[in-house]
C-alpha positions in Angstrom: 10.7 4.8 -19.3 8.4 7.1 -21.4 7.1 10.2 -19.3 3.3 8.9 -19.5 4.1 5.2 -17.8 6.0 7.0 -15.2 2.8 9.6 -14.7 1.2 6.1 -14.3 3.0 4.4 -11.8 2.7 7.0 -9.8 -0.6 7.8 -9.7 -0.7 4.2 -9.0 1.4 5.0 -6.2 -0.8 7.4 -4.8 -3.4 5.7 -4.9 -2.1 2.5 -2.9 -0.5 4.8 -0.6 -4.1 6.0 0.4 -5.6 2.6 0.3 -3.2 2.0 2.8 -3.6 4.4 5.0 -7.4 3.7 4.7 -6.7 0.1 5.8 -4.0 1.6 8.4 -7.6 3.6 10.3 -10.1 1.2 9.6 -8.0 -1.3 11.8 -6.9 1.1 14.3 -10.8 1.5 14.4 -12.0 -2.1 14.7 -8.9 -2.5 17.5 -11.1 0.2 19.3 -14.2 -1.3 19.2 -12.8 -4.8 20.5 -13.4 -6.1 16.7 -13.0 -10.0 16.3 -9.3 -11.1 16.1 -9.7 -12.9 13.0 -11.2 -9.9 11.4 -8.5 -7.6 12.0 -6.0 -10.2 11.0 -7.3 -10.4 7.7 -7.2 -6.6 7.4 -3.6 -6.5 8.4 -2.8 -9.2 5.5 -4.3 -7.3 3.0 -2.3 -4.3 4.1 0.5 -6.1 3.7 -0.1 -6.7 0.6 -0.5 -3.4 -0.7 2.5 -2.2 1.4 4.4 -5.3 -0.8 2.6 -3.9 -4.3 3.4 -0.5 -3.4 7.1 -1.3 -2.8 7.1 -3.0 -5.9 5.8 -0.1 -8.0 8.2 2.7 -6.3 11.1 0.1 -7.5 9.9 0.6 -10.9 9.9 4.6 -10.5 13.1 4.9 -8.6 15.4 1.9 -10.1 18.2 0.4 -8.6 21.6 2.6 -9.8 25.0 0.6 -9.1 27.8 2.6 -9.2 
């Protein structure tokens, strides 16, 4: 993989890793206040699914090696 996708992915990385983390306090947050359920359900799907895009992208910068 050229040096310039791998910069790439993992600024892409980075970047997910912080939206997560974002996501991670702003439900912490909402728990706090006694948000809605629903609400904070939703929030905790889409961190999921940047937790299951980030995996995806740290395959693709560290791949599988069977030795």
């Amino acid at each position: 993989m050229p040096d310039q996708d791998q910069a790439e992915l993992r600024l892409s990385a980075a970047r997910l890793r912080q939206e997560h983390e974002d996501y991670d306090v702003a439900i912490n947050a909402m728990i706090a206040t006694g948000c809605d359920a629903l609400r904070i359900q939703r929030m905790k799907k889409k961190k999921l699914a940047i937790k299951d895009k980030l995996s995806q992208i740290e395959d693709q910068i560290i791949p599988d090696i069977i030795a």
